[in-house]
C-alpha positions in Angstrom: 75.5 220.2 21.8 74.8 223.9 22.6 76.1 223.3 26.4 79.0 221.4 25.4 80.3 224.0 23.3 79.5 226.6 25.7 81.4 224.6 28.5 84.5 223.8 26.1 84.6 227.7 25.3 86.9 230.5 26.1 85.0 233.5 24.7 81.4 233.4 22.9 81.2 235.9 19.9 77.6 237.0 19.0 77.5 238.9 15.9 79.6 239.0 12.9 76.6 241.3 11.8 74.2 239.8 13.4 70.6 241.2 14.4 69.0 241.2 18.2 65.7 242.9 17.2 62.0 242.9 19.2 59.9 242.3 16.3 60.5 240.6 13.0 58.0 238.8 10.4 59.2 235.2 11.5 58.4 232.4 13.0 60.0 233.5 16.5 57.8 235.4 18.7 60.2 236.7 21.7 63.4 236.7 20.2 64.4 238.8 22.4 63.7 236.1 25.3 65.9 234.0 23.9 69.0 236.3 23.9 68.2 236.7 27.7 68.2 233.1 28.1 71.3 232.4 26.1 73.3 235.2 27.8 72.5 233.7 31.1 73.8 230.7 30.1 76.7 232.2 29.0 77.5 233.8 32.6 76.5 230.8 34.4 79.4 228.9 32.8 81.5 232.3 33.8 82.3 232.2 29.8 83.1 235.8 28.7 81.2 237.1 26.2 81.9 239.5 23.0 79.4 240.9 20.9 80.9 242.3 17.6 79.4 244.3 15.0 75.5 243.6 15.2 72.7 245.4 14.7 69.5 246.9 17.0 66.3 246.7 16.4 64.1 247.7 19.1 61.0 249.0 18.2 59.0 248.7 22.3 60.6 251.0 24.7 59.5 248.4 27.3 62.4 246.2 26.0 65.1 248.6 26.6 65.6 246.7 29.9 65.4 242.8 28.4 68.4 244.7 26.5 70.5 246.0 28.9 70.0 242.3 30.7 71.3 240.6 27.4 74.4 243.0 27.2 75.3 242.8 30.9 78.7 242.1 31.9 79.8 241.6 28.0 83.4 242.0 27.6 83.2 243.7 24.7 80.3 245.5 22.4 80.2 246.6 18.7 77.7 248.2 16.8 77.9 248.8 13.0 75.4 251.4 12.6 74.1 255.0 14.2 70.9 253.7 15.6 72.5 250.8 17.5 75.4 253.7 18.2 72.9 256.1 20.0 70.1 253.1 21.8 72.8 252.2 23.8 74.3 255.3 24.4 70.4 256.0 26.3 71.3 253.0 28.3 74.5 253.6 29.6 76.2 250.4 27.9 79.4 250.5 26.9 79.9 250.2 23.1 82.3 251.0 19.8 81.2 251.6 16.2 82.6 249.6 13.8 82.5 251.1 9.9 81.2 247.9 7.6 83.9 246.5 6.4 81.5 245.2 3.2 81.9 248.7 2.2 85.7 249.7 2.3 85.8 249.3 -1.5 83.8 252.1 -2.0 86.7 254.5 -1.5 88.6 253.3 -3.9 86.1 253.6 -5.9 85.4 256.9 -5.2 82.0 255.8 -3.2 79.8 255.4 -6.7 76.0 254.8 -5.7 74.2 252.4 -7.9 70.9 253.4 -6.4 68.5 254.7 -8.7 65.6 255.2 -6.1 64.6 254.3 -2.2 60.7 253.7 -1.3 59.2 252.7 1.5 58.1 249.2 1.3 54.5 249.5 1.6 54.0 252.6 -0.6 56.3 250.4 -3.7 53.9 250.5 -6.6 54.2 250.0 -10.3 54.4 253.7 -10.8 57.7 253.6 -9.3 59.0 251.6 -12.2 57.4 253.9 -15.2 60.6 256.0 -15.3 62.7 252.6 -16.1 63.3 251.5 -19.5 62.7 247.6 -19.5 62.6 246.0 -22.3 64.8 243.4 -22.9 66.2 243.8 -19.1 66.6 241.2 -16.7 64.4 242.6 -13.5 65.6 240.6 -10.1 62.6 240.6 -7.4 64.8 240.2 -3.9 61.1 240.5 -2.1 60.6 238.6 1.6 57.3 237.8 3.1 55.0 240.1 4.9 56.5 243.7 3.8 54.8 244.7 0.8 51.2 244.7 2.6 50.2 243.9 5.7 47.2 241.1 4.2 49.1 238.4 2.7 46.5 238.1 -0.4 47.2 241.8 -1.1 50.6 241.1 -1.1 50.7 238.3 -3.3 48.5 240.2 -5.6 50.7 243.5 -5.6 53.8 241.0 -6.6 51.4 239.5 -9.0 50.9 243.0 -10.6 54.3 244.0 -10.7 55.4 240.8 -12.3 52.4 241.6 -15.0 53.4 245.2 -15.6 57.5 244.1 -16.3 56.3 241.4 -18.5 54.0 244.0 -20.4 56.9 246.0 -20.8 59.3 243.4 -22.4 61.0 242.8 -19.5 62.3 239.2 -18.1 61.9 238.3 -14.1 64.4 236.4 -12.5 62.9 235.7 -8.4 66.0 236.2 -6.1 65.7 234.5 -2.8 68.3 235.8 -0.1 66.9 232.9 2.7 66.7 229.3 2.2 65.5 229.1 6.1 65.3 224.9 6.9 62.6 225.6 9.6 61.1 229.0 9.4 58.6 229.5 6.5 57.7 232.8 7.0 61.8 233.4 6.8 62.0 231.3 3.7 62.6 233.7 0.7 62.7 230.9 -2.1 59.0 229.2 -0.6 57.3 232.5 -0.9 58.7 233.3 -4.1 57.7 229.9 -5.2 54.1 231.4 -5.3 54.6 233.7 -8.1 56.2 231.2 -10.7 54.2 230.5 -13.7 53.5 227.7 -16.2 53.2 229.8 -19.7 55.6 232.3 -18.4 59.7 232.3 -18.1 60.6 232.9 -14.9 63.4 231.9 -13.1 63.7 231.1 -9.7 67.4 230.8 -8.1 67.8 227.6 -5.8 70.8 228.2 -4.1 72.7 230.8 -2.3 75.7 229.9 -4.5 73.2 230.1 -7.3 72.0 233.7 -6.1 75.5 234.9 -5.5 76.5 233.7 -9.1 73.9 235.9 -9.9 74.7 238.9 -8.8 78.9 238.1 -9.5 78.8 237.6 -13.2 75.8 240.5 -13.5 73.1 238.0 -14.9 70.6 240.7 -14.7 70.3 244.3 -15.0 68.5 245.7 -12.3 67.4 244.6 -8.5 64.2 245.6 -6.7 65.5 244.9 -3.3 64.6 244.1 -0.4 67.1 242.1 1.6 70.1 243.5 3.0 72.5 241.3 1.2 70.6 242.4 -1.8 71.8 245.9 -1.3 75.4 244.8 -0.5 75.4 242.5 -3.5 73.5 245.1 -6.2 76.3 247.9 -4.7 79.6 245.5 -4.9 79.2 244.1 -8.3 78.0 247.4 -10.0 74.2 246.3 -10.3 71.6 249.1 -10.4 68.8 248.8 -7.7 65.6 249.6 -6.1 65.7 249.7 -2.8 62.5 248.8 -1.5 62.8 249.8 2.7 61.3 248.1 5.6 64.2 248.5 8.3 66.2 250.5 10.1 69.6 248.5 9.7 69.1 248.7 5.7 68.4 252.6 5.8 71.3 252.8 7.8 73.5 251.3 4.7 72.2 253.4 2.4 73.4 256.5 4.1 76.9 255.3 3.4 76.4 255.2 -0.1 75.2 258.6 -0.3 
């Protein structure tokens, strides 16, 4: 089915905020490889090809030229953020910035932050919750796999710890999974989260992404420890205060527009 479409096509599109990166925790080892492969495919069918408002996230120099493979002879290039803006500009690819248009509303309203604190994702500790009044409040963990702690048991006990320390405090949890992925585990937000439900405690777990984004529309909690990027978009859009708890470049590039 993928070469049928690609031989009934006129243009391919590869974005719509979409992320070519080097190194994610997933199950794909060489994503990168596989935008190489699909590009030439793309040529060989003489198919022009647009990419429009993606991200970069290319931590090994030794990539840059697996890079300028995958953007070769594109017909068109966007970027939506500064890091993406200036990698290129070292490789003399030809490119435009796009502002995020999940954003615009922010002028109107006067570009409001409902941050209340960024940390790094592997320093995030309880301590950085002491300031927060949480009793009675409905705490949202948007946590993925693999960026709280390098070990996965010392991950799963620092969750396990932070769960502890909001219900100690009068607080309710409500487990926020932004990825329902079908055959990546390590991608799938609502199986790691799974982990951390427990029998004489009420937690919620959200099994849906209508579910999750009913969440954050009709404000069904008060405050977000995110992770994901949607999470951030979602926590900013509907007026929902958040942590933002960082492990990527494309995220910290978000925040600065909500400075």
């Amino acid at each position: 089915s993928f070469l049928f479409y690609i031989i009934k096509s006129d243009l391919i599109v590869i974005g719509w905020g979409g992320i070519i990166y080097d190194n994610e925790f997933q199950s794909t080892k060489n994503p990168l490889n596989q935008w190489v492969f699909r590009t030439n495919i793309f040529r060989l069918f003489k198919k022009k090809i647009q990419f429009y408002a993606i991200w970069l996230n290319i931590k090994n120099k030794n990539n840059y030229l697996k890079l300028k493979r995958i953007f070769n002879k594109a017909f068109k290039i966007t970027v939506r953020d500064n890091y993406s803006y200036d990698l290129l500009k070292k490789l003399w690819i030809k490119w435009e910035i796009v502002k995020d248009p999940v954003f615009n509303e922010l002028e109107i309203r006067e570009n409001k932050s409902f941050l209340i604190k960024k940390i790094h994702s592997k320093k995030f500790w309880i301590s950085d919750l002491e300031e927060l009044d949480l009793k009675w409040k409905k705490i949202a963990l948007a946590f993925r796999k693999g960026y709280l702690s390098d070990d996965e048991k010392q991950e799963e006990q620092k969750i396990n710890e932070i769960i502890d320390y909001i219900l100690q405090k009068w607080g309710k949890i409500i487990l926020l999974p932004h990825s329902f992925h079908k055959t990546d585990d390590l991608a799938n937000d609502f199986k790691f989260l799974n982990k951390f439900l427990r029998i004489n405690e009420p937690i919620l777990i959200v099994n849906s992404m209508e579910n999750v984004y009913n969440k954050y529309i009709y404000k069904e909690f008060d405050i977000c420890l995110a992770m994901r990027l949607h999470s951030i978009i979602l926590s900013q859009v509907y007026e929902i205060p958040f942590i933002w708890v960082s492990y990527s470049i494309k995220t910290d590039e978000v925040l600065e527009s909500l400075k």
